[in-house]
N, C-alpha and C positions, 0 to 999 in steps of 0.2 A: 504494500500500500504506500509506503514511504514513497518520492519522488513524485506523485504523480502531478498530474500539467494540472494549474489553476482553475482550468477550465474546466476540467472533472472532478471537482470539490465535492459533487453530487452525482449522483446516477441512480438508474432504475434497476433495480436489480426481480426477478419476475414482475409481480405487481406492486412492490413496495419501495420507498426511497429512502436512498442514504445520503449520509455527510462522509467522506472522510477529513478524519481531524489528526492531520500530522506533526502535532506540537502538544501533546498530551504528557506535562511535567511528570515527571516523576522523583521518588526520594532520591534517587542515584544525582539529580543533576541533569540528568539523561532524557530527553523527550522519545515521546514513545507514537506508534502510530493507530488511530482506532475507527473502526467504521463504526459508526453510530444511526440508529434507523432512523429518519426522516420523516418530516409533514410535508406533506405537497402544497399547502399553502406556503407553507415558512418559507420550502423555496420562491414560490411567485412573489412574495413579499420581500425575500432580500434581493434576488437578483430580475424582476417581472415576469410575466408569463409568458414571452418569448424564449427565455433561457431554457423553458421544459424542453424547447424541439432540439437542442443543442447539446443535451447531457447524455454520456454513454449506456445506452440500455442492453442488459444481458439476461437472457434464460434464466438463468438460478445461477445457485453455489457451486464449486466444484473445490475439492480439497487435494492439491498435489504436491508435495517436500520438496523443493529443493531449496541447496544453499549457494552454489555455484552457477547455475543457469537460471534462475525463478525468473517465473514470467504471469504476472497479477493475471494476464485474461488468459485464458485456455478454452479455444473455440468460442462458444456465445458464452461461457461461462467465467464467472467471478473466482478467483481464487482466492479460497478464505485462506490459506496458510500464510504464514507472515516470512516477508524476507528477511533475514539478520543484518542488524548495520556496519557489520564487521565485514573488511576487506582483506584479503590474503596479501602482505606484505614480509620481504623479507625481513630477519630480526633476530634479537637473542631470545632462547626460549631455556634460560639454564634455570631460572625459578620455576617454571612449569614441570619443567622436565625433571629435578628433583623435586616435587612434591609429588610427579603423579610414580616417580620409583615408591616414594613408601607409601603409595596407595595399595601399589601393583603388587611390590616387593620381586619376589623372582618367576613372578608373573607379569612383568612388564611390556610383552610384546603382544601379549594378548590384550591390554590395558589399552595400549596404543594404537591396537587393531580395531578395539570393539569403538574408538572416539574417532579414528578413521571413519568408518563403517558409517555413525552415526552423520558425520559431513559429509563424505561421497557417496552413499548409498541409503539413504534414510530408509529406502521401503524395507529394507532387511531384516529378517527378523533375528533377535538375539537374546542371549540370554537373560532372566531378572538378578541382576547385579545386586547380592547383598553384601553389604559392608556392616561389621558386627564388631561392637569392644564394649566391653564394660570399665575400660579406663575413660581418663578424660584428657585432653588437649590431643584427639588423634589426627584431625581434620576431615573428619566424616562430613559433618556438615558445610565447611567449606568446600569439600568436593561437589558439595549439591549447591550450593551459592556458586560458584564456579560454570558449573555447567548452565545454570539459569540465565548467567551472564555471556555465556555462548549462544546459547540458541533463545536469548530473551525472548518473546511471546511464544514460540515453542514448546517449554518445557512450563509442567507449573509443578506444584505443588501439592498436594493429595491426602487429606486425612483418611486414616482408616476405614471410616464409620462411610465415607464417600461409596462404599463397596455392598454398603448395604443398603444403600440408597438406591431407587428405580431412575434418578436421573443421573444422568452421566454428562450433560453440557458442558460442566467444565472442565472436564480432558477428552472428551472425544472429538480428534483433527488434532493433538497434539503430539507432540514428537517424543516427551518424556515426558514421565509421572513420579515424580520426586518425593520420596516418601522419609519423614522423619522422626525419628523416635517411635518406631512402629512396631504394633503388639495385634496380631491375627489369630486370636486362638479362634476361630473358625473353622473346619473342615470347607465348608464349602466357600470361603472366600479365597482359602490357597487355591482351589480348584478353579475359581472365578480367576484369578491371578495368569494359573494355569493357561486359562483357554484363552484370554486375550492376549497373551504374548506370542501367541504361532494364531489369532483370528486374523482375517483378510478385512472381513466385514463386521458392523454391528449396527447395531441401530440405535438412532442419536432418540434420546427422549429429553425434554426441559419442559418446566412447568408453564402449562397453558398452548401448550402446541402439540401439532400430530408429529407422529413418531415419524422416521423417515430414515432410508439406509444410508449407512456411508462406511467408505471406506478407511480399516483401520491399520494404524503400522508404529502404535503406541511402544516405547521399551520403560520397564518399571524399576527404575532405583530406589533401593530399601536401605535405611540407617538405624541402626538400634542399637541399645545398650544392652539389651538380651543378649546374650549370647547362645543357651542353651536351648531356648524352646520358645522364639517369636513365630514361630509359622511352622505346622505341621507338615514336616514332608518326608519322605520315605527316599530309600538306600539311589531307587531309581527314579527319580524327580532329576532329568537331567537340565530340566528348563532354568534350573538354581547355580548361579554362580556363588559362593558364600567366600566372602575373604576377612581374615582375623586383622584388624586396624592396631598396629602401635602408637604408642603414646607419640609425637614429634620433638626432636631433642632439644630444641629450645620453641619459647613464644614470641612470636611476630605477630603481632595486632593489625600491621600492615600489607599479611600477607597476601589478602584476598585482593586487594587492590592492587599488587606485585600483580598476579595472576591476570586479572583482567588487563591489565597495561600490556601483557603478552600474547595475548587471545588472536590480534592480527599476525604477530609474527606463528604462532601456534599454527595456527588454520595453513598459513604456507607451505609450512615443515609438514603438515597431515594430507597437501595437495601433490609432494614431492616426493613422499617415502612410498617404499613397496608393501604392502602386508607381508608379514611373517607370518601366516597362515593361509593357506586355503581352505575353501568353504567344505566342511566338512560333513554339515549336517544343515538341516532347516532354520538352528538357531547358528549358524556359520560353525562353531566352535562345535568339536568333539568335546564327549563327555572328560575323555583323558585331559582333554587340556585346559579344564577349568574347575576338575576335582581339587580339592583342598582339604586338609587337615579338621579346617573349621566346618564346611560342610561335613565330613563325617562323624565330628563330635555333635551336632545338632542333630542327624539323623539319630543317633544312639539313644541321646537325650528323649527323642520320641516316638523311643521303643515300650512296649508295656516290660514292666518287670517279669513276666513268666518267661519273654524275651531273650531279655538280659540275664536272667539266672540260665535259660538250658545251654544260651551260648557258652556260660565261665563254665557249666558242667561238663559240657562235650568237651570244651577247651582242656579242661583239666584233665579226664582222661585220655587225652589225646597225648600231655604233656607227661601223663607219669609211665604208658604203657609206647610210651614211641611211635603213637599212630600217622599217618598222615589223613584219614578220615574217619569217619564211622558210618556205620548204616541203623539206620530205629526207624520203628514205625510209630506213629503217633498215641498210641497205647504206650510205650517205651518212655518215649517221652515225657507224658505223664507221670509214669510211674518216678523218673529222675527227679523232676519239680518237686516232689511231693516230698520228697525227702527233707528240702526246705521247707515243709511249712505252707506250700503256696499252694492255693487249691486252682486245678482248672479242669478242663474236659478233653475230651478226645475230637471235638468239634473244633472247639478254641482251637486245639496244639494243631489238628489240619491244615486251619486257616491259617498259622501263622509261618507251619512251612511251604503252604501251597502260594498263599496271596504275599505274605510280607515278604520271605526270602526265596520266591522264585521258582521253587523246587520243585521235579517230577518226580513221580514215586514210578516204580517197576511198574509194567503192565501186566507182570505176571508173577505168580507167588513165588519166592525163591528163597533159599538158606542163607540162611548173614548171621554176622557175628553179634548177640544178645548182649550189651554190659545190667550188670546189674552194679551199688553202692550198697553197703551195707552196712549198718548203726556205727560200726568201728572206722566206717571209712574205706575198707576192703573193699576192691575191685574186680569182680570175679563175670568171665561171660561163660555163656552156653548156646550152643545150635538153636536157633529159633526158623521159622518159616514165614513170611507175610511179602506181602507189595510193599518194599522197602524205602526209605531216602537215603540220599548222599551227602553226605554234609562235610564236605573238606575245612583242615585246618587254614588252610590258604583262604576260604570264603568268612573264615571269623574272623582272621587277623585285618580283612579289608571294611568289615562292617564293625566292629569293635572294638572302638580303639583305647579299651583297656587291656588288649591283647598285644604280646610282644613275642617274636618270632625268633628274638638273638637271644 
């Protein structure tokens, strides 16, 4: 909307009129640009009613990203998406470039690839980028000030509670969803999370209007002090990037404004580099190369404790009799838990090696090897017969990372 000719201060867009207002103050300092809906007298009264035959009329809305090519009309259509007033120039980018190292840490090129991605290829879809510390001064949230200040009217801001709401106006057509200090004990809002981060489409709802489709290519950034259990997801949730934030070795008050004074040389440096990745999957990124330490202590974290115990039990007979697997059938399994104290069913223990950890059981009845514990701790098996599972040491030490392999 920024630049446009005087003379299109106003236009028709289907049957309604607008203002664009390209001087819209803001707290930065910064003007900003807004289309505002119009009266059709106001304009015959400021400019007469010869002006209506003179003002750009278009079909409707149309929503399309770009940052390097944007072009406000596409076909008879209005493009809502806003262009950034930042211009690619060369420059130094050594404040940018160490802050977003101890974003990234020794995942920096994926870092660099997925804020690539976000300037030359908006439509793309990627993964929900959580950043997670329960320290303080790590620059979580200047990562999200930061990015707002890149892609200002692009990116906004998102409470939780927005997710339980039927209207979605205020990030639908936006580029990011910036989430801060965020707590999702929900099932079905991670689900909701889920499906708009790989949706094409949705449909825009705001109060007092009909619902109407549009096209979606949202990416959702998450900030939390949680560490262990802000959003329920499971081992294979690969739509989650989850990365642990250290504290920053000194305070700079100044820094965010550091950062934004670089944004034009940045944008250069991200118009000129190769990607250190190619496109792997539909979120770009293999699951390998954006697993983390902290994503697996969160998955654990929201494991049920019947869980958690058969895994330390398998674990431990595995450890003292020199296995590399075991095989049990969910009866077996039961019977292990219970020795703790922990009541469950043969239904449960099913579900939790068929749906939580993946597992196919024999198609056919077969002989495996039975353990049994007993009161003294004694570890004794016997020939048993069932449709068995497989449960390798290798599969615990990757889901459990209270387990160690050295």
């Amino acid at each position: 909307m920024r630049g446009a000719n005087r003379t299109e201060v106003s236009m028709r867009i289907s049957w309604d009129y607008y203002l664009i207002d390209d001087d819209v103050p803001t707290v930065s300092g910064k003007s900003i640009t807004k289309l505002i809906k119009w009266n059709k007298q106001a304009i015959i009264d400021d400019f007469g009613k010869k002006y209506l035959d003179k003002i750009p009329k278009y079909n409707g809305f149309t929503c399309v990203p770009s940052h390097l090519n944007y072009k406000q009309v596409i076909g008879k259509r209005f493009n809502e998406y806003h262009p950034i007033s930042h211009k690619p120039k060369e420059g130094s980018i050594e404040k940018t470039y160490n802050f977003l190292s101890h974003i990234f840490g020794e995942q920096l090129p994926q870092g660099l690839d997925y804020l690539q991605l976000l300037l030359t290829k908006p439509t793309q879809y990627l993964p929900i980028l959580c950043l997670v510390s329960n320290e303080r001064n790590t620059g979580k949230s200047t990562f999200l000030k930061f990015l707002k200040a890149f892609f200002e009217a692009n990116a906004t801001f998102i409470e939780s509670n927005s997710f339980q709401s039927q209207f979605n106006s205020d990030w639908a057509g936006k580029l990011l969803g910036l989430m801060d200090e965020t707590l999702f004990n929900q099932e079905e809002i991670t689900e909701k999370l889920k499906y708009l981060s790989t949706s094409n489409i949705q449909k825009l709802e705001a109060k007092g209007k009909d619902r109407i489709e549009i096209y979606l290519f949202i990416k959702f950034i998450i900030c939390t002090n949680n560490e262990d259990n802000f959003i329920k997801i499971d081992e294979y949730s690969e739509r989650f990037w989850v990365r642990k934030i250290r504290p920053l070795n000194s305070t700079n008050s100044e820094m965010l404004e550091e950062l934004i004074q670089e944004i034009p040389a940045f944008m250069y440096y991200l118009t000129k580099r190769k990607l250190s990745t190619r496109k792997q999957s539909r979120m770009w990124f293999s699951f390998e190369q954006i697993k983390t330490k902290a994503f697996t202590k969160l998955v654990q974290n929201n494991k049920s404790r019947v869980e958690k115990e058969l895994a330390s039990i398998l674990y431990m007979i595995m450890e003292r009799i020199e296995l590399k697997e075991i095989n049990l059938c969910p009866y077996d399994a039961v019977s292990l838990v219970s020795k703790s104290r922990i009541k469950t069913s043969h239904t449960e223990m099913r579900k939790i090696l068929k749906r939580n950890w993946k597992l196919t059981n024999q198609n056919n009845t077969s002989w495996y090897e039975k353990f049994t514990i007993w009161p003294d701790g004694d570890i004794q098996s016997k020939k048993a017969k069932g449709r068995y599972f497989t449960i390798t040491k290798k599969f615990l030490i990757e889901n459990f990372d209270d387990f160690d392999d050295n």
